[in-house]
C-alpha positions in Angstrom: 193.9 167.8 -30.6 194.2 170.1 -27.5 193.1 173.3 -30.5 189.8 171.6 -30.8 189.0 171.1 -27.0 188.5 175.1 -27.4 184.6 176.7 -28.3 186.0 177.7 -31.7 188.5 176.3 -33.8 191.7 178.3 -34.7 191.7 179.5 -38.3 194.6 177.2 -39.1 192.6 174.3 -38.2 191.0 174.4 -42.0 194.3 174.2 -43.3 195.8 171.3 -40.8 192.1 169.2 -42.5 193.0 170.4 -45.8 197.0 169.5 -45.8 196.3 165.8 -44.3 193.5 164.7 -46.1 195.3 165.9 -49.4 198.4 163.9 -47.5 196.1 161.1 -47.6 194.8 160.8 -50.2 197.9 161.4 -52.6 199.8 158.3 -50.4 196.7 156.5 -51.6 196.9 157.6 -55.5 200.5 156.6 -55.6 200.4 153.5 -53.9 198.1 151.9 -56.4 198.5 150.8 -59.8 194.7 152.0 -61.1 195.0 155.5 -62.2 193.9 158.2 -60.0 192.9 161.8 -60.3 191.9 165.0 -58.3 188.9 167.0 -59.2 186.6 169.5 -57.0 182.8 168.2 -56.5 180.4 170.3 -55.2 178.3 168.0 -54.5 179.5 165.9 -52.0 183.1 165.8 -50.1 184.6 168.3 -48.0 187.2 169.5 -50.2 188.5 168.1 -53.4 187.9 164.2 -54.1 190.1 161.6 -55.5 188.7 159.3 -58.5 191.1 156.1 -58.1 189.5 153.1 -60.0 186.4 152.8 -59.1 186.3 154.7 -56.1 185.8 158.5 -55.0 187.2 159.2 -51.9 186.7 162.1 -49.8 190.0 162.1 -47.7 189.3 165.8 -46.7 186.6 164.8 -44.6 188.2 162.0 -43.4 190.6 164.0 -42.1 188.3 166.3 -40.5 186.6 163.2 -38.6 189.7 162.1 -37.2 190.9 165.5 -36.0 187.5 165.7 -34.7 186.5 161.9 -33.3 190.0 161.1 -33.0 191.2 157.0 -33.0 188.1 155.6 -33.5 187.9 157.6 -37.3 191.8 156.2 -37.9 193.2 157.7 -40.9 195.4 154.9 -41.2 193.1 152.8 -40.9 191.1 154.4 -43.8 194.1 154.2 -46.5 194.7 150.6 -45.6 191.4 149.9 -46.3 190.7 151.7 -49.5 194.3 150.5 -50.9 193.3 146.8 -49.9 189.9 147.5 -51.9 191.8 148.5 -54.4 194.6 145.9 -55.1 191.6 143.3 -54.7 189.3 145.3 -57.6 188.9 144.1 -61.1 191.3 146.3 -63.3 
């Protein structure tokens, strides 16, 4: 948090968004029983985006809003969410 108090981000910073939102979002695809897949979309996200069920996630750029908002963008609160959205879907 104290890297992005500074004017620029450090280069590593990508990387740190990159590593947990893929963290993220693979504790998400293999904590449900609906079948879930990586794929790049150009489109929309901020990285790569997870099709689980129903759902596309973007947990890249839910990443990048926590580093950057902090608490009130909680990750965790984010994968409890989308897992209880999940268990609760039709199969």
């Amino acid at each position: 948090m104290a890297a992005l108090d500074e004017d620029e981000a450090p280069p590593i910073l990508d990387a740190l968004v990159v590593g947990l939102g893929c963290f993220v979002g693979e504790t998400i695809r293999r904590n449900t029983s609906h079948p879930g897949a990586w794929r790049s979309d150009e489109d929309w996200g901020e990285g790569p985006v997870l099709d689980v069920g129903w759902l596309v996630l973007d947990p890249v750029g839910k990443a990048r809003a926590f580093l950057l908002e902090g608490p009130e963008d909680s990750i965790t609160f984010y994968a409890n969410y989308v897992l209880e959205q999940l268990t609760g879907a039709p199969e």
